[in-house]
C-alpha positions as CSV (number, residue, x, y, z in Angstrom):
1,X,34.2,24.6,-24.5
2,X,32.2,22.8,-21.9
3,X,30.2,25.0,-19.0
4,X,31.2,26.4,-15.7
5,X,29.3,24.6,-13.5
6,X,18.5,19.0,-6.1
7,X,-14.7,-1.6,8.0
8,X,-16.3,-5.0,7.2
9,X,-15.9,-8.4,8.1
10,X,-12.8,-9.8,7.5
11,X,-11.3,-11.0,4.5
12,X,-10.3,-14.7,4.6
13,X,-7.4,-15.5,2.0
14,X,-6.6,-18.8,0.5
15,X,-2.9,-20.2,-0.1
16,X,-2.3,-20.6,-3.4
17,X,0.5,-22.8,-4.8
18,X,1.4,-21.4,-8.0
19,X,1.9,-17.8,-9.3
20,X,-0.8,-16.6,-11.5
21,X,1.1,-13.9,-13.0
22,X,4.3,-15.8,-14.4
23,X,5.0,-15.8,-17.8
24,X,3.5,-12.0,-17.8
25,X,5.8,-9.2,-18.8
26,X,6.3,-6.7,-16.6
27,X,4.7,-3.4,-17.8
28,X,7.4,-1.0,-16.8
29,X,10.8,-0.8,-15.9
30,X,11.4,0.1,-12.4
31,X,13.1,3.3,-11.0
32,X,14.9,4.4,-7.9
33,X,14.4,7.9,-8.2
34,X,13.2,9.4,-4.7
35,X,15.7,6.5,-3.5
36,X,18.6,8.9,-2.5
37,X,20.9,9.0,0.7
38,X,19.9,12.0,2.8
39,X,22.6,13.8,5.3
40,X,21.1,11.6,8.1
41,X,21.9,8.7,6.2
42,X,25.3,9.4,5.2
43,X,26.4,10.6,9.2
44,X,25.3,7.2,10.3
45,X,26.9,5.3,7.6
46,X,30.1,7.7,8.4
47,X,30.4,6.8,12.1
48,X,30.5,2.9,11.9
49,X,32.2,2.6,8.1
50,X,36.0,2.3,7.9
51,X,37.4,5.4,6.7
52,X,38.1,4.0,3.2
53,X,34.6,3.1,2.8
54,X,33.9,6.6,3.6
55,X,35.7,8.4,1.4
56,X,34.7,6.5,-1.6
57,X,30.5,7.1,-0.3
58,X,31.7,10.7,0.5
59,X,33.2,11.1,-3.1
60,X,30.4,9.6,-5.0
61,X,28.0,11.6,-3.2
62,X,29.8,15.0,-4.3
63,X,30.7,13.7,-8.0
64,X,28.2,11.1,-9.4
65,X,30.6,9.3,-10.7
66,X,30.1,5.2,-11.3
67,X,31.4,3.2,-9.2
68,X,33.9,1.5,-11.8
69,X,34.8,4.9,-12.6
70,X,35.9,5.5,-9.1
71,X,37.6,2.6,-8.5
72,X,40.0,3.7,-11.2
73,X,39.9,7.6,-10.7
74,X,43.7,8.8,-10.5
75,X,44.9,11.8,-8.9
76,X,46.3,12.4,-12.0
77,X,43.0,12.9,-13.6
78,X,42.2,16.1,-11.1
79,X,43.1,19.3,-12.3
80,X,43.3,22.4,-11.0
81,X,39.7,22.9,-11.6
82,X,38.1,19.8,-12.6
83,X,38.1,16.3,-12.4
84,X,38.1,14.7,-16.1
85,X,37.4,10.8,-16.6
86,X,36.5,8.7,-19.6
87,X,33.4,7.1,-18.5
88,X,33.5,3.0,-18.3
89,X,30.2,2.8,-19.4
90,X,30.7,4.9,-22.6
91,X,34.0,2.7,-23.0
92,X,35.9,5.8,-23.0
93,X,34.0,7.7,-25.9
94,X,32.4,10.6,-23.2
95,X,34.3,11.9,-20.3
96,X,32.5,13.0,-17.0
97,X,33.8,16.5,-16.0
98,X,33.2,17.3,-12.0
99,X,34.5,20.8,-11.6
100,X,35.8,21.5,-7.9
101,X,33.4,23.0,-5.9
102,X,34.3,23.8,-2.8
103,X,32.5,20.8,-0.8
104,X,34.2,18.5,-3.2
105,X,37.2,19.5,-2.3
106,X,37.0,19.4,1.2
107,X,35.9,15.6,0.3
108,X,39.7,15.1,-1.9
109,X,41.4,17.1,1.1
110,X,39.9,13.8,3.7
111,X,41.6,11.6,1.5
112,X,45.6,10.8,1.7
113,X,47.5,10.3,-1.9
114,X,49.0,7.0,-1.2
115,X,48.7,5.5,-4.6
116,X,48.4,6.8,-8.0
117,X,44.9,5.5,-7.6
118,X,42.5,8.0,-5.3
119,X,40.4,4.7,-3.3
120,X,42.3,2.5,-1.6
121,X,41.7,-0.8,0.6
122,X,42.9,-0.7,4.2
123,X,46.6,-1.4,2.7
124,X,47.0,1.1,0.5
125,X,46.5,-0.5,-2.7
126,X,44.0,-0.3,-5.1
127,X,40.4,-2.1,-4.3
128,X,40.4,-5.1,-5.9
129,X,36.5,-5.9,-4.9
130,X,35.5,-2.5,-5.4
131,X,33.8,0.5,-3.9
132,X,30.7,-1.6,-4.0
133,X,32.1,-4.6,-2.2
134,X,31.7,-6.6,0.7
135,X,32.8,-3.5,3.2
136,X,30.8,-1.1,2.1
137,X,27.6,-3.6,2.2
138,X,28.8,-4.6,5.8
139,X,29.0,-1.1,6.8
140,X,25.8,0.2,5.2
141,X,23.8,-2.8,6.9
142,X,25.3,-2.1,10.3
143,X,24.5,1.8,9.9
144,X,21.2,1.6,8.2
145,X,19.9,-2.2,8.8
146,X,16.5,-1.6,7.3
147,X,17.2,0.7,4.3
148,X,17.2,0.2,0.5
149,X,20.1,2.4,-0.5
150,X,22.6,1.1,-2.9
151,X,26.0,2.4,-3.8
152,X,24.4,3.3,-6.9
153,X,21.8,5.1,-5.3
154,X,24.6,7.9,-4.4
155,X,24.9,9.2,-8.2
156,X,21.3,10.1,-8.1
157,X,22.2,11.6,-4.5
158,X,24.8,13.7,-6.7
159,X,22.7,14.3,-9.6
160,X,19.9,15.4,-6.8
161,X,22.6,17.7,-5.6
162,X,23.5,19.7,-8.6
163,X,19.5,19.9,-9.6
164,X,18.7,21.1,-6.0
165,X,21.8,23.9,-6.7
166,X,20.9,25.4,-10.2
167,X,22.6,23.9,-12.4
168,X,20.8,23.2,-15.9
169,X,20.4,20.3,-17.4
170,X,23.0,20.8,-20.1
171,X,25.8,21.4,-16.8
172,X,24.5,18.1,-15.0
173,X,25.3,16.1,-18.3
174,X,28.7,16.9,-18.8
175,X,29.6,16.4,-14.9
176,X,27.8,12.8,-14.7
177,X,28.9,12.1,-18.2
178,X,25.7,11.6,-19.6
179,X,24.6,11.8,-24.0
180,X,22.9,15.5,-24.1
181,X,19.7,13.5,-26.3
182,X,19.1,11.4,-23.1
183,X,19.3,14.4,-20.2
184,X,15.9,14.5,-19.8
185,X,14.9,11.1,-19.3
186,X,18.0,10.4,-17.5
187,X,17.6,13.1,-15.2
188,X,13.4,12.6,-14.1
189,X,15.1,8.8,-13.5
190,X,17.7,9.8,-11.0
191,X,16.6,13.1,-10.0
192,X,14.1,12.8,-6.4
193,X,11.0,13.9,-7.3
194,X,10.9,16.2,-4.0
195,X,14.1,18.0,-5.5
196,X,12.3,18.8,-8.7
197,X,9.3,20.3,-7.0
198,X,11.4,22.2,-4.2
199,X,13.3,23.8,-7.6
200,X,10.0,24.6,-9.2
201,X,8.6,26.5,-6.2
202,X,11.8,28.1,-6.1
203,X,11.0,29.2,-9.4
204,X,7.4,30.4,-9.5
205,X,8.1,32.4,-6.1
206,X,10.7,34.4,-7.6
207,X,8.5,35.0,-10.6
């Protein structure tokens, strides 16, 4: 059964016209944990984006799901109590289970059923391009001109979320769909550092 369910003299520099350090491997991959969209970020992207923009940043910020998972979700595939997916990444072999919290369903309730699909373009149908097309970019660039938030960035929001709120490591795997060997790793990726030490002093000043 799965679980119930975050000073000197100035330096002078010379131009140089090749770079030294090509051909080098790079010594570690890069991650965008810390890189999440705060409250702040997500009311200004809210008040310029159209509202199907919205709703697909508002429901990816409550769920963690992919964004090719999400451009397929069905209201079919919520439940009473849960939203169940096959994840495309795991090409259907794992399913990401998002119980209904209350804030995620507030997040559905926004959302009219006017195709089988959930996220729809500005005509009703199904997004071709998308929840990581060219509106969302256009809106994210007109809200937050300077930032380095991605679509993608919003699952570790989520994941962030459900660290910040309890749940355990175990829990966060089945809702973002992840293999229970990789949890760990997965989650110091996506997890913001500051959400991990928040729950720690959480911890130690209860004990």
């Amino acid at each position: 059964m799965r679980p119930n369910p975050i000073a000197g003299a100035p330096l002078q520099l010379d131009l140089i016209r090749t770079n030294p350090c090509r051909g080098i491997k790079a010594l570690y991959k890069s991650s965008r944990a810390d890189i999440i969209w705060t409250d702040t970020d997500l009311a200004a992207l809210k008040a310029v984006a159209s509202p199907e923009v919205w709703w697909a940043v508002n429901l990816a910020a409550h769920t963690g799901l992919r964004a090719a998972d999400l451009t397929v979700l069905s209201w079919a595939q919520i439940g009473e109590e849960a939203i169940i997916i096959p994840t495309s990444k795991s090409r259907g072999t794992r399913e990401a289970f998002v119980p209904l919290y209350d804030d995620l369903r507030a997040a559905l309730a926004e959302i009219p059923k006017r195709s089988p699909t959930v996220l729809t373009n500005e005509k009703g149908r199904p997004w071709i391009d998308g929840v990581n097309g060219t509106s969302f970019r256009n809106a994210r660039e007109a809200a937050l001109p300077e930032t380095e938030l991605h679509f993608h960035d919003l699952r570790g929001t989520a994941a962030t979320r459900f660290h910040a709120a309890g749940l355990n490591h175990r829990e966060i795997a089945d809702i973002m769909g992840w293999e229970e060997a990789q949890v760990d790793r997965i989650i110091r990726r996506y997890v913001g550092q500051s959400a991990v030490a928040q729950a720690i002093i959480k911890k130690l000043n209860k004990g």
